[in-house]
KETIMAR-805413 format. One record per residue (C-alpha): residue number from 1; residue in three letters; x, y, z. Coordinates in Angstrom, 3 decimals. Layout:
<nodes>
     i    aa          x          y          z
   NUM   Ala          X          Y          Z
...
</nodes>
This chain:
<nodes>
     i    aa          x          y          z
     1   Unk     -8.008     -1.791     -7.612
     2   Unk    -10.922     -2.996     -5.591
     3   Unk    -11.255     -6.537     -7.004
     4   Unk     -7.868     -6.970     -6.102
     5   Unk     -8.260     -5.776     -2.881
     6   Unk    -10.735     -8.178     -2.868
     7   Unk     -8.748    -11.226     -4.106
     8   Unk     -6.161    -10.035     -1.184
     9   Unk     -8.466    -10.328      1.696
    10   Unk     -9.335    -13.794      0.104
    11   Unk     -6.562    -15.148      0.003
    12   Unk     -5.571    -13.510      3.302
    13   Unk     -8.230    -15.432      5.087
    14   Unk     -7.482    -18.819      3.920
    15   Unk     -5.661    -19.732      6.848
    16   Unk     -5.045    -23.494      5.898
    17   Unk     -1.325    -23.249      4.391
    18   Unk     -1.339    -19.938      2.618
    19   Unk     -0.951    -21.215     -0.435
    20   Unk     -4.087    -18.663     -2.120
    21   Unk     -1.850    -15.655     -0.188
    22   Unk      1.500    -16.777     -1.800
    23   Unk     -0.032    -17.386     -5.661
    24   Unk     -1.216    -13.836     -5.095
    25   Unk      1.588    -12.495     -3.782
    26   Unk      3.488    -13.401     -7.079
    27   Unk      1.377    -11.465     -9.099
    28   Unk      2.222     -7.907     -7.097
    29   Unk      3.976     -6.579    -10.489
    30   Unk      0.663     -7.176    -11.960
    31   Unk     -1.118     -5.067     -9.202
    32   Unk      1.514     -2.375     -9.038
    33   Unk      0.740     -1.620    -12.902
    34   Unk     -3.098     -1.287    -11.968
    35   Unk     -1.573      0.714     -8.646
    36   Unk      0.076      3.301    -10.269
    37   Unk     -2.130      3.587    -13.596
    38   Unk     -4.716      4.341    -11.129
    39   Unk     -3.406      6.831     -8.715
    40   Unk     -0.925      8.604    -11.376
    41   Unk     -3.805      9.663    -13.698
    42   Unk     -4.890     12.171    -10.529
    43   Unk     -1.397     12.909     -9.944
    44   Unk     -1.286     13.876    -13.643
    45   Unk     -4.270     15.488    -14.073
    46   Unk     -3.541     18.703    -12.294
    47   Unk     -7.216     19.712    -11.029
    48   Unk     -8.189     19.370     -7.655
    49   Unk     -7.826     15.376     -6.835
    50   Unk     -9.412     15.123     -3.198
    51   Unk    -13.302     14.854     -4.793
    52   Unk    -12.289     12.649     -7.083
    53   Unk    -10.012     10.439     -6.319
    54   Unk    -11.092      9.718     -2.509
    55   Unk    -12.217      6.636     -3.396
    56   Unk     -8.947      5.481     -4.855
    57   Unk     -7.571      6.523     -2.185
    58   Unk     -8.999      5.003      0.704
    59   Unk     -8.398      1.606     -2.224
    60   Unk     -4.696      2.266     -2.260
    61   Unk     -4.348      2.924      1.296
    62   Unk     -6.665     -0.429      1.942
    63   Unk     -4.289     -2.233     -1.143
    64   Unk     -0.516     -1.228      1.026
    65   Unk     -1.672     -2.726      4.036
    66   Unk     -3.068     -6.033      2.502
    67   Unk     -0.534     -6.597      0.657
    68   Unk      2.209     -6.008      3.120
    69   Unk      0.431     -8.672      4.956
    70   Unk      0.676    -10.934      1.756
    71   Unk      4.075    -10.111      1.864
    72   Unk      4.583    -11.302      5.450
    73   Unk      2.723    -14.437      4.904
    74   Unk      4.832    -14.942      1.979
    75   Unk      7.825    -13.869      3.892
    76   Unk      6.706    -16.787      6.559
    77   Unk      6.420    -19.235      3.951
    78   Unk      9.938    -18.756      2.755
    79   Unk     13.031    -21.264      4.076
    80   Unk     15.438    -18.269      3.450
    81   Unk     14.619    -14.731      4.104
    82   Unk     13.765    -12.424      1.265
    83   Unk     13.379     -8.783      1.698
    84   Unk      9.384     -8.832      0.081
    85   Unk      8.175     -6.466      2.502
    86   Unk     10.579     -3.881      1.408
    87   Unk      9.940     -5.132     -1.948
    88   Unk      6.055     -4.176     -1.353
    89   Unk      6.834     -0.860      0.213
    90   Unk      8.968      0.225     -2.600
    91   Unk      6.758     -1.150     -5.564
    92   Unk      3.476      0.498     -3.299
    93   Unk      4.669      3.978     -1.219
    94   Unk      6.147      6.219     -3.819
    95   Unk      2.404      6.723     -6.034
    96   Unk      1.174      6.824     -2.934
    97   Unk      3.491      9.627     -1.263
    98   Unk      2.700     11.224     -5.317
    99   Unk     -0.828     11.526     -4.377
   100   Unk     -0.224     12.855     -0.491
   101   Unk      1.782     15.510     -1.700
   102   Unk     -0.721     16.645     -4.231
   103   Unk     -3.293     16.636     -1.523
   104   Unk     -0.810     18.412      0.805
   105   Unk     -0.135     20.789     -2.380
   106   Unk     -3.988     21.775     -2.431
   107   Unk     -4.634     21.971      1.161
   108   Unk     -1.579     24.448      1.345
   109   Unk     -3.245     26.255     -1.833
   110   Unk     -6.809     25.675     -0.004
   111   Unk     -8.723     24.230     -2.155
   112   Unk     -8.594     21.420     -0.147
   113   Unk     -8.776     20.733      3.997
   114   Unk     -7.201     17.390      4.389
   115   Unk     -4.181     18.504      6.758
   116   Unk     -5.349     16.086      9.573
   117   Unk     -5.920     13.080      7.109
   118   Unk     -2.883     13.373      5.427
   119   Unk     -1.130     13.334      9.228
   120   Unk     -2.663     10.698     10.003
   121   Unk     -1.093      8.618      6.571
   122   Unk      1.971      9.920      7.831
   123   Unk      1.601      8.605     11.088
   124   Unk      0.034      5.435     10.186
   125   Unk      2.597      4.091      7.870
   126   Unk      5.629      5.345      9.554
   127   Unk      4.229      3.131     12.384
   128   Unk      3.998      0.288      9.961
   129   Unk      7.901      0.606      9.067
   130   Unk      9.095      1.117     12.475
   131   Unk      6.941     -1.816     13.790
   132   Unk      7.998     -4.190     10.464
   133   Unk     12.172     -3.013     10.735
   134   Unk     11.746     -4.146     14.409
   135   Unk     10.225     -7.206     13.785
   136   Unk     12.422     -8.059     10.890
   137   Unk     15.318     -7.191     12.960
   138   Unk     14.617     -9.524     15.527
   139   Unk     13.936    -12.432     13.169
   140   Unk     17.208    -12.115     11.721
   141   Unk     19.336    -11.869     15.034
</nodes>
C-alpha cells in the first residue's frame, strides 16, 4: 500500500496537466484489491489488530485522502461530471470502517485505548464528505 501511496503523491504533484494523476486514477480497482487484501487480513484475523496493523493503518488512512484528491483532479479533468469521488469513497470507506470497528470492538473489550483516535477518523472524514457534497453541490447548480 505504501508504494502506491507513493505513486499517488507523484502523480499528485505533477501539476503540468494532470495527466500522471488521471493514468493513476484509472488503475483505483487495482489499488482497492491491494486495499482490502491488506486491511481485511486484520479484520479476519481476530487477535488484537491495533499493534499490528498501525502501520496499515495510518497507509490506508494516508491512501483515502490521496486518492480522493486523484479523484478530484480527475473529476476536474472531465467535460461531463462523473460521480468518481463517490466512486472512491465507496471502493475505499467500507474496509476501512471494517477495521475502526474492530479497533472500537477492542477498546470497548480493553485491550486496546484508541477511543480518541478512532473519534478523530470519525470526525475527520465526515468533514471530508460534508465539505466534498457541498462543493459538488455547488458545481452542479
Amino acid at each position: 500500500m505504501r508504494a502506491w501511496n507513493i505513486l499517488a503523491i507523484t502523480a499528485l504533484a505533477d501539476g503540468a496537466d494532470g495527466s500522471w494523476a488521471i493514468q493513476l486514477f484509472k488503475q483505483l480497482k487495482a489499488f482497492s484489491v491491494t486495499y482490502f487484501n491488506v486491511l481485511s487480513s486484520y479484520v479476519k484475523s481476530g487477535g488484537p489488530v491495533l499493534d499490528a496493523a498501525s502501520a496499515d493503518i495510518n497507509q490506508a488512512d494516508v491512501a483515502i485522502k490521496l486518492w480522493l484528491a486523484l479523484a478530484r483532479k480527475f473529476e476536474n479533468s472531465c467535460q461531463q461530471r462523473e460521480p468518481v469521488y463517490d466512486t472512491v469513497w465507496n471502493e475505499l470507506w467500507p474496509p476501512f470502517e471494517a477495521i475502526i470497528n474492530v479497533l472500537e470492538m477492542e477498546a470497548q473489550d480493553g485491550v486496546s485505548s484508541v477511543s480518541s483516535q478512532i473519534s478523530g477518523y470519525w470526525m475527520d472524514y465526515s468533514w471530508t464528505r460534508l465539505d466534498y457534497a457541498g462543493v459538488h453541490s455547488n458545481l452542479n447548480h
